[in-house]
C-alpha positions, -999 to +999 in steps of 0.1 A: -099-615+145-114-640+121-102-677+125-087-678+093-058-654+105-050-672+134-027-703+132-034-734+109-047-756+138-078-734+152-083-730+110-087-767+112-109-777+139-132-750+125-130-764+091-132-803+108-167-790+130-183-774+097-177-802+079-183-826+106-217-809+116-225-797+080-228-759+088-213-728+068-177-727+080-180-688+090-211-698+113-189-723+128-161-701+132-182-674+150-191-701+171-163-715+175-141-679+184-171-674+209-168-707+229-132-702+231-131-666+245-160-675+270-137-705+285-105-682+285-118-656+304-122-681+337-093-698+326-060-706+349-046-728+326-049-728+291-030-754+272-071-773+271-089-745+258-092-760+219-107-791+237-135-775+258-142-753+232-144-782+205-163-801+229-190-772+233-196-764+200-202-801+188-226-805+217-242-769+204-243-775+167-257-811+176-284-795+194-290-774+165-291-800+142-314-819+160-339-789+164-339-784+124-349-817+119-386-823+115 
């Protein structure tokens, strides 16, 4: 299901790490639905999920950043 039919907040933080790590929103989305469903699977509790996930894919698009600059 594609973040922008899910609820406002997840549309948000996707729209907040695109703009934040200037990416195209849908590659940040992908990323973003990925991280997320990776950390849920393990998950007990899952009121924390948005964080970890936010978390990862900063760390991961920062790495990418970093690897596109020469």
């Amino acid at each position: 299901m594609p973040v922008q039919d899910k609820e406002p907040d997840q549309r948000r933080i996707v729209a907040f790490l695109a703009e934040e790590s200037r990416w195209p929103i849908d590659d940040v989305a992908t990323l973003y639905e990925h991280e997320r469903a990776e950390l849920a699977i393990a998950a007990r509790v899952t009121s924390f999920l948005d964080i970890f996930a936010i978390r990862n894919v900063q760390a991961i698009l920062r790495k990418r950043n970093q690897e596109s600059t020469p």
